[in-house]
One Martini backbone bead per residue (centre of mass of N, CA, C, O) as a GRO file, in nm:
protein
  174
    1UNK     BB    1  -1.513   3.465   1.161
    2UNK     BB    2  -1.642   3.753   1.089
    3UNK     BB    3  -1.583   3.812   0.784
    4UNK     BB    4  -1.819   3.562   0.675
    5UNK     BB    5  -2.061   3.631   0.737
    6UNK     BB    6  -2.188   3.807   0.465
    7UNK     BB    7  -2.181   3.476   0.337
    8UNK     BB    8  -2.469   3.436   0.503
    9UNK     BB    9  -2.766   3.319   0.397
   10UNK     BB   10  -3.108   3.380   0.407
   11UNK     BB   11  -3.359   3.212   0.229
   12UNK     BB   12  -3.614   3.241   0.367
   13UNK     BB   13  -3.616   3.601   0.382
   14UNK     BB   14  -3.661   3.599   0.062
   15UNK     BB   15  -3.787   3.701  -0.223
   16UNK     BB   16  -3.955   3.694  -0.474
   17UNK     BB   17  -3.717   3.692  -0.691
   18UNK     BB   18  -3.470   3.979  -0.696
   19UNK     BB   19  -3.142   3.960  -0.549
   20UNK     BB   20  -2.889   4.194  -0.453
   21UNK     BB   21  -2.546   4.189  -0.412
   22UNK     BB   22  -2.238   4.298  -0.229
   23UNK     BB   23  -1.931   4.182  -0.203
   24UNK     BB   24  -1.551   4.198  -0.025
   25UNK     BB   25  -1.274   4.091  -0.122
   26UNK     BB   26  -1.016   4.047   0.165
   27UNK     BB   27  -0.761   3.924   0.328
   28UNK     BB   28  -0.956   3.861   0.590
   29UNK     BB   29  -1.093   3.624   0.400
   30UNK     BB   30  -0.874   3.443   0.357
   31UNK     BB   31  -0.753   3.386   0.637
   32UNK     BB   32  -1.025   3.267   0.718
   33UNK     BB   33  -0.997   3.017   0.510
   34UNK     BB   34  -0.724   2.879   0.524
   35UNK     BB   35  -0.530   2.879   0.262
   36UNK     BB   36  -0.267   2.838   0.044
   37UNK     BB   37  -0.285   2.957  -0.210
   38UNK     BB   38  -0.429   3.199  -0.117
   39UNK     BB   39  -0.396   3.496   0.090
   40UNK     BB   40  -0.462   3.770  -0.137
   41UNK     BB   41  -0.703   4.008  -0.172
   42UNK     BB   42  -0.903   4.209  -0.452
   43UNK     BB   43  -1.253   4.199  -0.470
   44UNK     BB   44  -1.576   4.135  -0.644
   45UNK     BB   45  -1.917   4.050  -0.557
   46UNK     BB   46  -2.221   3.995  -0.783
   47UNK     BB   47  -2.544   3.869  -0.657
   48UNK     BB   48  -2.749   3.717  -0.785
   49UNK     BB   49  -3.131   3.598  -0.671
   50UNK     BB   50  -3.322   3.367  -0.767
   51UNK     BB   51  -3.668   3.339  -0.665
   52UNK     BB   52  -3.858   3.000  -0.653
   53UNK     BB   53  -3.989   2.942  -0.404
   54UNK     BB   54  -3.757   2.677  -0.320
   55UNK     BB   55  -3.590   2.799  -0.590
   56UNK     BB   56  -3.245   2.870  -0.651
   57UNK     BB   57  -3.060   3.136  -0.838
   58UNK     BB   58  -2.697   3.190  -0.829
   59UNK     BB   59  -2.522   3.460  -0.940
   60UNK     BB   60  -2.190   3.532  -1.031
   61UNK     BB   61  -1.939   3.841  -1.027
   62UNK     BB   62  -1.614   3.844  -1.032
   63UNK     BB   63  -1.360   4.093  -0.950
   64UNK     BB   64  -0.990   4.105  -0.933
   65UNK     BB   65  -0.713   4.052  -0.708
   66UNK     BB   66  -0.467   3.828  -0.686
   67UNK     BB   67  -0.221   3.642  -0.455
   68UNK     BB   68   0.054   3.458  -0.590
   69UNK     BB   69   0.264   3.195  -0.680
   70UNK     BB   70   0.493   3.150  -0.861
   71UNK     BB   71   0.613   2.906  -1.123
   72UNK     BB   72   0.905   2.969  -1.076
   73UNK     BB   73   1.009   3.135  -0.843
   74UNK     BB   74   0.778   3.199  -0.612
   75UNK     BB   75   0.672   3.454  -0.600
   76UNK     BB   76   0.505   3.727  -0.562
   77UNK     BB   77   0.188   3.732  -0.790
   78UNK     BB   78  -0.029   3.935  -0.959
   79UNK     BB   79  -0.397   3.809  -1.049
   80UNK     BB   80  -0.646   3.811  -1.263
   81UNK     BB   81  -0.997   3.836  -1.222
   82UNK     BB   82  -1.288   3.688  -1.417
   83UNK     BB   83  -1.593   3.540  -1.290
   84UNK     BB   84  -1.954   3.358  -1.424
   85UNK     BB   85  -2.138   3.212  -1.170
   86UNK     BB   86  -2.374   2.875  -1.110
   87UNK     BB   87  -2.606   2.847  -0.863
   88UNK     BB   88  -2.824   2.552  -0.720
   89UNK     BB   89  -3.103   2.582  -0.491
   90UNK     BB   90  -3.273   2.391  -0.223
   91UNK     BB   91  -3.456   2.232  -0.059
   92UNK     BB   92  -3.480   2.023   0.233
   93UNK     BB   93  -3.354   1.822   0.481
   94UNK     BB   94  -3.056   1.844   0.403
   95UNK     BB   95  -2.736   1.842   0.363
   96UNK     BB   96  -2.629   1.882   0.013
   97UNK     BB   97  -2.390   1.789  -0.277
   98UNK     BB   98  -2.396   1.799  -0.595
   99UNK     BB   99  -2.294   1.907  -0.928
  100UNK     BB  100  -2.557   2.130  -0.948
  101UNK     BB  101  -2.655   2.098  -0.650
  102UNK     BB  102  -2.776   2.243  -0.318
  103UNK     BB  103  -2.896   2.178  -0.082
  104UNK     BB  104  -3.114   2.314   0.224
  105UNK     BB  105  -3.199   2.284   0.532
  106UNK     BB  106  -3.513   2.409   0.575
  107UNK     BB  107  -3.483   2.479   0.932
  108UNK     BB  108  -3.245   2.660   0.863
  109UNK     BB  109  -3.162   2.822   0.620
  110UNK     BB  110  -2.831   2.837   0.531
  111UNK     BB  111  -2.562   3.009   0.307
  112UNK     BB  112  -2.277   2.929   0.283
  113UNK     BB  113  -2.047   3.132  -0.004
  114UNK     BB  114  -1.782   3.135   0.022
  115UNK     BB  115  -1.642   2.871  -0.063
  116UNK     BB  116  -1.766   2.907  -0.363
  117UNK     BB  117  -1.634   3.176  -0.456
  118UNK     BB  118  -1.299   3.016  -0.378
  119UNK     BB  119  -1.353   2.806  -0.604
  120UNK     BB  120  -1.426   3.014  -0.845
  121UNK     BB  121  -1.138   3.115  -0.841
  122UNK     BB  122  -0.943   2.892  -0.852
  123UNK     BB  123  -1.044   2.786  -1.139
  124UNK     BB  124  -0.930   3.066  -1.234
  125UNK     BB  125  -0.660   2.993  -1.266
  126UNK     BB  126  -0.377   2.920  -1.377
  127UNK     BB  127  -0.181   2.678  -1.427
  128UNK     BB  128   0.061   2.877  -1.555
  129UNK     BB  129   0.167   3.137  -1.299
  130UNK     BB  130   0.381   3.409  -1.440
  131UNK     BB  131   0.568   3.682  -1.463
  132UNK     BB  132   0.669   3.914  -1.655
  133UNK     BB  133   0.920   3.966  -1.798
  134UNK     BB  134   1.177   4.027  -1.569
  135UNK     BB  135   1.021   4.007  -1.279
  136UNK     BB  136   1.153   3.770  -1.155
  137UNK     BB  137   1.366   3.627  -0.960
  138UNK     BB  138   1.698   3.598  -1.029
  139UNK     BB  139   1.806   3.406  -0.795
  140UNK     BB  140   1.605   3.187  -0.889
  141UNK     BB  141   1.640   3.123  -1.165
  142UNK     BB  142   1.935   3.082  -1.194
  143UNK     BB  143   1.920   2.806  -1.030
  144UNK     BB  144   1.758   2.682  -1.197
  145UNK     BB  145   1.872   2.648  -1.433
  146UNK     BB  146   2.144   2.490  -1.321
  147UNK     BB  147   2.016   2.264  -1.251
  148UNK     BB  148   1.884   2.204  -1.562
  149UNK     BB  149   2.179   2.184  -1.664
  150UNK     BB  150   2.302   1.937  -1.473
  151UNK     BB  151   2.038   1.740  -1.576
  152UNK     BB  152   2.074   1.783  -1.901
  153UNK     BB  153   2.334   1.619  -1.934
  154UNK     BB  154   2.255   1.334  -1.827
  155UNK     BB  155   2.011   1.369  -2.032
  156UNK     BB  156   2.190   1.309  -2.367
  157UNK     BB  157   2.106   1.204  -2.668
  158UNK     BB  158   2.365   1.053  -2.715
  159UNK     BB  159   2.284   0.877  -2.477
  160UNK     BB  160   2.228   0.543  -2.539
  161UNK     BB  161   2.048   0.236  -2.461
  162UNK     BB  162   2.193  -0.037  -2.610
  163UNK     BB  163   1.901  -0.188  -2.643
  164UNK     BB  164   1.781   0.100  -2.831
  165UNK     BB  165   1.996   0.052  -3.045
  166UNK     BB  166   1.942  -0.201  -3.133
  167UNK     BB  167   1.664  -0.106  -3.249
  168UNK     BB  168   1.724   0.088  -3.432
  169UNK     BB  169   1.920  -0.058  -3.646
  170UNK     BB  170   1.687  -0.220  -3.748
  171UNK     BB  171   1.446   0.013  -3.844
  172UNK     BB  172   1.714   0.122  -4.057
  173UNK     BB  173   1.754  -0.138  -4.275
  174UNK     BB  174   1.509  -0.025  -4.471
   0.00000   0.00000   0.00000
């Protein structure tokens, strides 16, 4: 876990005004993180961090390219990232999240944002992502087909449930 290290901030050492950092998310970022969904990318995040007394807001702006599954083929393919994202970080007794606060106990000051990066690059994928035209699987394609055109036989509009047929009839009378 040695390659997250770079993702602990200690809030406590920042000084008052703007901190700005500059992240690399590459691989090693991923498999530390053992997620499923994402194994590989080359990212960029861009963090800068406004220190007031107590609390902090930082601002993300990650951009970079990552390495998912299609969703037709299950294929690898590479997906465009950027999105720009805000944390807002306050002292308190203990660690805790809220909806749109993080509290950090005081006495520790230490803001591990690995999470919350993977987070938000998460968040930013969209819900169906699939090659370009002609670029999926083949031999994964024909047999989807295969699959999906012997579930549509099956499930034919001219077989009517005789029970929805007769009230079909009903509703045509007018």
């Amino acid at each position: 876990m040695d390659s997250l290290e770079s993702f602990k901030i200690d809030l406590r050492d920042l000084e008052q005004g703007a901190t700005t950092l500059k992240l690399h998310l590459d691989d090693d970022f991923f498999s530390a993180l053992n997620t499923d969904d994402i194994k590989r990318g080359d990212l960029t995040c861009d963090m800068v961090i406004y220190r007031t007394e107590d609390v902090f807001e930082l601002k993300f702006h990650t951009e970079g390219t990552i390495h998912i599954a299609c969703s037709l083929c299950l294929g690898d393919m590479e997906q465009s990232i950027s999105t720009d994202d805000t944390l807002a970080v306050k002292f308190g007794d203990e660690y805790s999240e809220d909806d749109d606060l993080v509290t950090v106990a005081e006495d520790e000051g230490i803001l591990d944002v690995a999470w919350f990066i993977y987070e938000f690059i998460e968040l930013n994928i969209p819900i169906r992502h699939v090659h370009a035209p002609g670029k999926c699987d083949s031999a994964m394609v024909k047999m989807l087909e295969e699959y999906s055109a012997a579930r549509s036989g099956v499930d034919s509009e001219d077989s009517i449930d005789p029970r929805w047929a007769a009230l079909a009839k009903l509703k045509n009378k007018d």
